[in-house]
TINU-501394 format. One record per residue: residue in three letters; x, y, z of N, C-alpha, C in turn. Coordinates in steps of 0.1 Angstrom, whole numbers. Layout:
residues N
['Ala',[X,Y,Z],[X,Y,Z],[X,Y,Z]]
...
end
This chain:
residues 156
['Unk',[8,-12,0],[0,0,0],[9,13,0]]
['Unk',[21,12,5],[25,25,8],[34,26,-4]]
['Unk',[42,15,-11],[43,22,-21],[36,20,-35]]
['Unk',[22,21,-34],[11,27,-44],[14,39,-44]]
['Unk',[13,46,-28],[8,58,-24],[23,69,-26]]
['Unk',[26,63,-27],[44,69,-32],[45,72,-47]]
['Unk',[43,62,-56],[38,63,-69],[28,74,-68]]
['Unk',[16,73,-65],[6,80,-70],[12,99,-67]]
['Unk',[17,102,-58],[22,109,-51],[38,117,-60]]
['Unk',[41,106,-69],[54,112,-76],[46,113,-83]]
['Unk',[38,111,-93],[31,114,-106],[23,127,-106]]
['Unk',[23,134,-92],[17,147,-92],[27,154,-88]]
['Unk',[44,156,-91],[57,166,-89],[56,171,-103]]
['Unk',[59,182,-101],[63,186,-117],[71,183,-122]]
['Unk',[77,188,-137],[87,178,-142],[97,189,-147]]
['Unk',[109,191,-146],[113,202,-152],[122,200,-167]]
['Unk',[119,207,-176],[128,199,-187],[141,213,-191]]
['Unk',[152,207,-195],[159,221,-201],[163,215,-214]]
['Unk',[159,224,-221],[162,224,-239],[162,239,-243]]
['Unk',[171,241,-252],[181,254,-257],[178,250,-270]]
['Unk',[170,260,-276],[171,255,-295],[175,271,-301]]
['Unk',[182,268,-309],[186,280,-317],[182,279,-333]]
['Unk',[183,290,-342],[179,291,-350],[191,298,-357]]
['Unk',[201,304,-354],[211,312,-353],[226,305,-357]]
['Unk',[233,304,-365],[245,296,-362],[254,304,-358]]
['Unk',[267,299,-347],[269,307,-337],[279,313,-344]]
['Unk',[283,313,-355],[291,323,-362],[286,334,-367]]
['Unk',[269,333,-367],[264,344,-372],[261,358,-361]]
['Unk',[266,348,-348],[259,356,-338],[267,373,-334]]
['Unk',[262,381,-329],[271,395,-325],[278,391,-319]]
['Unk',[292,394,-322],[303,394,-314],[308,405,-304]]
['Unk',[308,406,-293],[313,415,-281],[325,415,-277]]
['Unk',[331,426,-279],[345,429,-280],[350,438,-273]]
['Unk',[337,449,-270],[339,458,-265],[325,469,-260]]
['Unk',[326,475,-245],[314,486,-244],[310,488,-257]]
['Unk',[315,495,-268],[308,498,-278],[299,491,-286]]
['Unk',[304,479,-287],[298,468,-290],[280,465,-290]]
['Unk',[283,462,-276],[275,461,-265],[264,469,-266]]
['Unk',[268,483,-264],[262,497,-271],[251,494,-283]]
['Unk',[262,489,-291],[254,489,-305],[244,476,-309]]
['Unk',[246,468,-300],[242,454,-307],[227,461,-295]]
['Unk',[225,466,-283],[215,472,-271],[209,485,-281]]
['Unk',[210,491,-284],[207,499,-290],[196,494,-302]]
['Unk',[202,488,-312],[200,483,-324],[188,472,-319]]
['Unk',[184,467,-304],[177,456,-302],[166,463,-290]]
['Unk',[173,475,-285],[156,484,-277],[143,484,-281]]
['Unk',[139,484,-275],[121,488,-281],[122,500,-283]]
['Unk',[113,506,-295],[116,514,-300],[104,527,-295]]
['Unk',[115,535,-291],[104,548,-280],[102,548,-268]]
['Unk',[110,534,-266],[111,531,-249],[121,544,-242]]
['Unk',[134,542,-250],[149,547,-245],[144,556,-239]]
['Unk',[135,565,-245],[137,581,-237],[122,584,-226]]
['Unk',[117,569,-227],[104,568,-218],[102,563,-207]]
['Unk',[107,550,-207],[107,547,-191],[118,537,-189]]
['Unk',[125,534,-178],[133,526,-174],[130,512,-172]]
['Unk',[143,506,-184],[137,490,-185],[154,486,-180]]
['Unk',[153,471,-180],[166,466,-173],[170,454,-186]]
['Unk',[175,451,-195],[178,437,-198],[191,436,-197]]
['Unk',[190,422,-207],[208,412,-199],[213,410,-216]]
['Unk',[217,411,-222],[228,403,-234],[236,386,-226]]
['Unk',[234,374,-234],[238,365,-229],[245,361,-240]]
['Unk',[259,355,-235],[269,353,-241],[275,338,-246]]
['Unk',[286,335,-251],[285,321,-253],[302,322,-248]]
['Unk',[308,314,-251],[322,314,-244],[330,320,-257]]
['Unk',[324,323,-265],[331,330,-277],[330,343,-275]]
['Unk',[323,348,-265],[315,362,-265],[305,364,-279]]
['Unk',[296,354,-283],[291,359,-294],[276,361,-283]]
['Unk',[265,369,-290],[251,370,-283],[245,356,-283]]
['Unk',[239,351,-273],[229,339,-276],[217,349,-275]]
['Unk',[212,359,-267],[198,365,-267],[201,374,-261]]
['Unk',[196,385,-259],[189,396,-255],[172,389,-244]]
['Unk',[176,395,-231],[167,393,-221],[161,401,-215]]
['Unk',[150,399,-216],[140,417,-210],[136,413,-195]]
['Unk',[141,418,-187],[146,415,-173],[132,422,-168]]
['Unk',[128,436,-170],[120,446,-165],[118,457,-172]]
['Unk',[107,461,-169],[101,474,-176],[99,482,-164]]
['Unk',[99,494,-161],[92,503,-150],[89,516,-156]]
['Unk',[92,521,-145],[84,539,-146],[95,548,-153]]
['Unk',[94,558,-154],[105,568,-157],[117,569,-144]]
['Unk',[115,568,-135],[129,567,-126],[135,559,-120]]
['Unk',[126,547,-124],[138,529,-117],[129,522,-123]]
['Unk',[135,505,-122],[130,497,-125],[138,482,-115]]
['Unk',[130,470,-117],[135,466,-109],[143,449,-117]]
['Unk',[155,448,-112],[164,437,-116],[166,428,-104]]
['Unk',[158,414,-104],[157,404,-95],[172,395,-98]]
['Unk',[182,394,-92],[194,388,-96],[190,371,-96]]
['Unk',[181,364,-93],[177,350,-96],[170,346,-110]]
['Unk',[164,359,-113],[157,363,-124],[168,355,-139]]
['Unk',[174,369,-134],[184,366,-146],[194,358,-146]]
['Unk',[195,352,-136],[206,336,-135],[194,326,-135]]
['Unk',[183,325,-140],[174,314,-142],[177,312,-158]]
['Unk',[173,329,-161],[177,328,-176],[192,325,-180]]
['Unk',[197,327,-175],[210,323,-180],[219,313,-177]]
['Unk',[212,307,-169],[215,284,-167],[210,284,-183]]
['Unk',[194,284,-181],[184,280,-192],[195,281,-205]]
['Unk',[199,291,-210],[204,292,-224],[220,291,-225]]
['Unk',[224,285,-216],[237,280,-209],[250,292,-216]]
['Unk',[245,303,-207],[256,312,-208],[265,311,-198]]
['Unk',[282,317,-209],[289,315,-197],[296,332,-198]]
['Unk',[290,341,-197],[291,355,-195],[278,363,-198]]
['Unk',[276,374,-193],[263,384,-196],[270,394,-196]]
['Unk',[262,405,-203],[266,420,-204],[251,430,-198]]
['Unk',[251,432,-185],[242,442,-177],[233,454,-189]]
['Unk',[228,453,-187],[221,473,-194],[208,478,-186]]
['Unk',[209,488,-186],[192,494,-182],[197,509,-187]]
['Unk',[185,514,-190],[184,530,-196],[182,541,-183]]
['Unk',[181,550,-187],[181,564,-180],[175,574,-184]]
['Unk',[156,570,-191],[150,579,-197],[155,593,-197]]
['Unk',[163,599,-185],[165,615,-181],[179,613,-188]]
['Unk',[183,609,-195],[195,607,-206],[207,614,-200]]
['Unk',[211,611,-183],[219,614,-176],[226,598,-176]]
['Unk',[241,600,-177],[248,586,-182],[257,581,-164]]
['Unk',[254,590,-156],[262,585,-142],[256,577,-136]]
['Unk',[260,564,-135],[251,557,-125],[249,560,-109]]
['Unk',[238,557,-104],[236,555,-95],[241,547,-80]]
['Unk',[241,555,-71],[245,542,-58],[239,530,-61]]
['Unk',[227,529,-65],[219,516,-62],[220,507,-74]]
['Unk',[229,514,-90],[226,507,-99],[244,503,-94]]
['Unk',[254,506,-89],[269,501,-82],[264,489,-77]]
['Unk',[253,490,-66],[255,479,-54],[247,470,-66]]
['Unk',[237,472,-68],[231,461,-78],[244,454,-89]]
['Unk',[249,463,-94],[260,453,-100],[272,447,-98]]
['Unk',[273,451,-81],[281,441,-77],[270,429,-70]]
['Unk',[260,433,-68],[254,419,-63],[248,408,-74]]
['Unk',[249,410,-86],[243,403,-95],[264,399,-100]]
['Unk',[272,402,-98],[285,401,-99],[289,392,-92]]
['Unk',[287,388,-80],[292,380,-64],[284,369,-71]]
['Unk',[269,368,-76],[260,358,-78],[263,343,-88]]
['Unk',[273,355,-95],[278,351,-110],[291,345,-106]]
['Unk',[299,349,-99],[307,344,-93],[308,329,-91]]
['Unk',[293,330,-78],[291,317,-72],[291,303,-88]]
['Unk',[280,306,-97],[278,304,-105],[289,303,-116]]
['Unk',[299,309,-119],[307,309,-126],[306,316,-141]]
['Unk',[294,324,-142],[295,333,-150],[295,344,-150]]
['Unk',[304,352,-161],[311,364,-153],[306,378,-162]]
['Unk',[302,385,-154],[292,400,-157],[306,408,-162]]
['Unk',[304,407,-176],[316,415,-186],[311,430,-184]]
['Unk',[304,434,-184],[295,449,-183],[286,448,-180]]
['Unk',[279,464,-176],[273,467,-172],[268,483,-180]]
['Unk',[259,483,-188],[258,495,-199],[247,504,-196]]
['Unk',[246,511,-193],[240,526,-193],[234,533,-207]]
['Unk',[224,535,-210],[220,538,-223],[210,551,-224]]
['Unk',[219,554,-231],[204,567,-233],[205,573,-253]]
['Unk',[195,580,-257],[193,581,-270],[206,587,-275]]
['Unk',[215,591,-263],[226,600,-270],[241,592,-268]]
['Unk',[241,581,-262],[254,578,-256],[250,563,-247]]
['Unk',[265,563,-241],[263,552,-233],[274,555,-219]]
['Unk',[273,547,-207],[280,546,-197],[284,532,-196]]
['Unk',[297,526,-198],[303,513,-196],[309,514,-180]]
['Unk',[303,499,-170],[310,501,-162],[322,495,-157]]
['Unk',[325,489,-174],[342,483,-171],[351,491,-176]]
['Unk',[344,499,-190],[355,511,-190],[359,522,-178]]
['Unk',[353,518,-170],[356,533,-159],[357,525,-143]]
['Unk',[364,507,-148],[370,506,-135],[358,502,-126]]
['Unk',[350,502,-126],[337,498,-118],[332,485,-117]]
['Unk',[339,473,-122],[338,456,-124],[350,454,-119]]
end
């Protein structure tokens, strides 16, 4: 009897599956080389009318080549924050088995200095990556006119 009831009991767990399909061959993918890069490949992949409207957060995920596997829309918010759950984006980024990300979120007020809270947020999504072994190459700043890297300026 008890193990019926064991059986019947595993057959109601969920099941989790992981599969990664691409459509892309990885030679064709953006290559990241540099902030500018980064810049351009975020830029060229924003929603369009967002940049100068409200603050969104996504991730660029990487392959060991640095080429893009995706663009990940982390959060959308208001015009003066938005929010980045650091489990969030290391769910997505087991799932599509990256082994680097490149940070972004915009600054509708097209001021390029980050913030105290967007520092501590990128070293705590940094420590996370760590544990994990994938390593936060940047962290980009965007606005309609420019960008803020924060490995060009020593801040990773």
């Amino acid at each position: 009897m008890e193990k019926k009831a064991l059986l019947e009991m595993m057959s109601q767990v969920a099941e989790v599956e992981l599969i990664y399909k691409s459509k892309v061959k990885a030679s064709e993918r953006p290559l990241i080389s540099s902030s500018l890069d980064a810049y351009n490949v975020l830029k060229e992949l924003w929603e369009e009318g967002k940049i100068d409207l409200v603050e969104q957060f996504k991730v660029l995920f990487l392959n060991r080549a640095n080429r893009v596997l995706c663009l990940f829309n982390v959060s959308s918010g208001g015009i003066t924050g938005t929010v980045a759950d650091p489990r969030i984006i290391y769910t997505a980024a087991l799932k599509v088995n990256a082994v680097s990300l490149v940070l972004s979120h915009n600054h509708p007020s097209g001021a390029l200095k980050p913030s105290r809270q967007d520092e501590e947020l990128t070293q705590k999504i940094k420590s996370a990556g760590a544990f994990l072994d994938i390593k936060v190459l940047d962290h980009v700043i965007l606005s309609s006119e420019g960008y803020y890297s924060f490995a060009d300026e020593g801040l990773l």
